[in-house]
C-alpha positions as CSV (number, residue, x, y, z in Angstrom):
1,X,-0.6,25.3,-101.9
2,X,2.0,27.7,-103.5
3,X,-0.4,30.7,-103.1
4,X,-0.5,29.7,-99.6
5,X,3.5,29.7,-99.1
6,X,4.1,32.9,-101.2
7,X,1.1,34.8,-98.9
8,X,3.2,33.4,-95.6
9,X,6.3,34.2,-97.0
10,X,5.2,37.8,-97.6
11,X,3.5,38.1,-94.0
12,X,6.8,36.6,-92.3
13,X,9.0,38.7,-94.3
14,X,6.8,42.1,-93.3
15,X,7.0,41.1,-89.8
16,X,11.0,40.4,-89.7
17,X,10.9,43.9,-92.2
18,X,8.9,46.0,-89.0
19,X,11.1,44.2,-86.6
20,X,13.9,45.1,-88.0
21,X,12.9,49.0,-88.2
22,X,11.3,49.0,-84.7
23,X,15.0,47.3,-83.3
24,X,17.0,49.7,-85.9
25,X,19.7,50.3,-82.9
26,X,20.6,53.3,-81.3
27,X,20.0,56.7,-82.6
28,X,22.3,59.3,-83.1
29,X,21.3,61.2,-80.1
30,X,22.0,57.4,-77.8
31,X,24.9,57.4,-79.4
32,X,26.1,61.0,-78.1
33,X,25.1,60.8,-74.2
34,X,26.7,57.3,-74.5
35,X,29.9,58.8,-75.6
36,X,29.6,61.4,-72.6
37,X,29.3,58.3,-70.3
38,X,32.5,56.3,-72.2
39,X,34.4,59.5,-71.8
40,X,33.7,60.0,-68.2
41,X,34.3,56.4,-67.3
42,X,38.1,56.8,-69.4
43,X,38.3,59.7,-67.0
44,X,37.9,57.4,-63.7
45,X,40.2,54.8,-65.5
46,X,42.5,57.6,-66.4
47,X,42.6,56.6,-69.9
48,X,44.0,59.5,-72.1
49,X,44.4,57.5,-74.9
50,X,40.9,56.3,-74.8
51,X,39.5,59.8,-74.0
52,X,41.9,61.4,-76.7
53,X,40.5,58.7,-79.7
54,X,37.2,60.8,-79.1
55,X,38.6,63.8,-79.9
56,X,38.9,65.5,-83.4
57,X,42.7,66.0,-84.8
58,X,41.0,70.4,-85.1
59,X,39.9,69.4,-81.3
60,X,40.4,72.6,-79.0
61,X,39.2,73.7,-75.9
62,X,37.6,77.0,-74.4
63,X,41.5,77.9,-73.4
64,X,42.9,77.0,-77.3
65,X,44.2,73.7,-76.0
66,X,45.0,71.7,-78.8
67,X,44.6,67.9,-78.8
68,X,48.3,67.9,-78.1
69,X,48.1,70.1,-75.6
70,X,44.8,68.2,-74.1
71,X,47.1,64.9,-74.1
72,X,49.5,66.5,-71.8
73,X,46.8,68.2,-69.6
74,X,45.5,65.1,-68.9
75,X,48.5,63.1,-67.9
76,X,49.4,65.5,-65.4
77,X,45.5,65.8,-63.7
78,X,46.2,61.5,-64.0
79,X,49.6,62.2,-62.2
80,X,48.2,64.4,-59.1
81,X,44.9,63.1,-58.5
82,X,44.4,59.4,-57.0
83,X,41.0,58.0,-56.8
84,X,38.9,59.7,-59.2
85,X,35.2,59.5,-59.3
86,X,33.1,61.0,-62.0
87,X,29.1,61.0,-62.0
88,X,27.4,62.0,-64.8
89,X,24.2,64.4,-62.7
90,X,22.4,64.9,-66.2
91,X,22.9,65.1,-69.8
92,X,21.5,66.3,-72.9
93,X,21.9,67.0,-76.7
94,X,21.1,70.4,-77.2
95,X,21.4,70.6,-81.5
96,X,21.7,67.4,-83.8
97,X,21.9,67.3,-87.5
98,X,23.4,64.8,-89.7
99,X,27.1,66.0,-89.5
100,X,27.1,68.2,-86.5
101,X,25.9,67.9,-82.8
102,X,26.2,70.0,-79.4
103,X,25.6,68.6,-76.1
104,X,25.7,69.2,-72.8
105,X,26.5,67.3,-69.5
106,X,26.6,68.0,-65.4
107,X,29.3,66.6,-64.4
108,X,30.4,65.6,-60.6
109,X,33.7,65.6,-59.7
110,X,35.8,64.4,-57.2
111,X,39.6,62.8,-56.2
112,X,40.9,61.4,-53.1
113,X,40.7,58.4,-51.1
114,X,37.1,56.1,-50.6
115,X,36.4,56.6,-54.8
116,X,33.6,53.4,-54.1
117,X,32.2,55.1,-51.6
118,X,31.8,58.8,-53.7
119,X,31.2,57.3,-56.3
120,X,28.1,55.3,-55.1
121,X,26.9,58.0,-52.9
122,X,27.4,60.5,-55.7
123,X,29.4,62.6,-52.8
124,X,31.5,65.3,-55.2
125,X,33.5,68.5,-54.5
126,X,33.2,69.9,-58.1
127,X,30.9,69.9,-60.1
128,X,30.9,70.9,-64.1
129,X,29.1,71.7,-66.6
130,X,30.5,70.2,-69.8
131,X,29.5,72.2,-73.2
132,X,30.9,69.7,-76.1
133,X,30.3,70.1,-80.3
134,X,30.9,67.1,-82.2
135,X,31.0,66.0,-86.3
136,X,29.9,62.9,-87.4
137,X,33.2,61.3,-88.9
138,X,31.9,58.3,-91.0
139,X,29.4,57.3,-88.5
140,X,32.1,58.1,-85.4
141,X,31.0,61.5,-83.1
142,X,34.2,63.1,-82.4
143,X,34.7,66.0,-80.3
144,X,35.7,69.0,-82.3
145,X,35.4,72.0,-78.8
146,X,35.2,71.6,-75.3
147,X,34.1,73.8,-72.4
148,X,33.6,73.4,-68.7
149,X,33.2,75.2,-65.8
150,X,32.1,75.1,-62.6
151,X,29.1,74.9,-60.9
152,X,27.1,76.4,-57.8
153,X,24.7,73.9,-56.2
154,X,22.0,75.5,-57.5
155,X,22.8,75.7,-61.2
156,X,22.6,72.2,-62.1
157,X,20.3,71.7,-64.9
């Protein structure tokens, strides 16, 4: 009867063992077009402390922006825009290695009144493309250099 225990013991525990690799979590590359999607939806919340705790203290931007200077650049978009509605079109990971990782997002834009309405509809004025390189910090992706700009209607990827 022992024999008989220690065999189902050793099945049950290889079974919970390939459960437990098959339900391992979200990989790296989950993790990195769910941050896009966290960011953007800090953006419609107009969040800049949420969106700022993804970026790198060596953060800058395509203009030299530092994180600073991001923090301030978004208060004063949060200050003239009401109603903001972002859809993320598409996104992608575009290079992924243990410690460094580039992605890249289509981004729809828009501001004004009826942000339900656009946002459902995925009615936008402007849309980006978002270019972002991230580190791994300790198991964290953190945004080390943005870029955007915009987009004609037929360069969405």
């Amino acid at each position: 009867m022992n024999k008989l225990r220690a065999w189902a013991a050793a099945v049950a525990a290889f079974w919970l063992l390939v459960a437990g690799l098959a339900c391992g979590g979200p990989t790296d590359e989950d993790l990195l077009l769910d941050l896009v999607d966290r960011v953007c939806t800090y953006g419609e919340e107009r969040d800049a402390p949420r969106i700022l705790n993804w970026l790198a203290d060596d953060y800058s931007d395509f203009r030299g922006r530092s994180k600073a200077e991001t923090e301030e650049m978004l208060n004063g978009y949060f200050r003239r825009y009401r109603g903001i509605a972002i859809n993320v079109l598409r996104s992608r990971v575009d290079e992924l290695t243990a410690e460094e990782a580039s992605v890249q997002a289509d981004i729809a834009f828009s501001s004004g009144a009826a942000k339900v309405f656009r946002k459902l509809a995925k009615v936008s004025f402007d849309n980006y493309r978002l270019k972002l390189n991230l580190r791994n910090s300790g198991g964290d992706w953190l945004v080390t250099y943005a870029e955007w700009r915009t987009l004609g209607a037929g360069e969405l990827f």
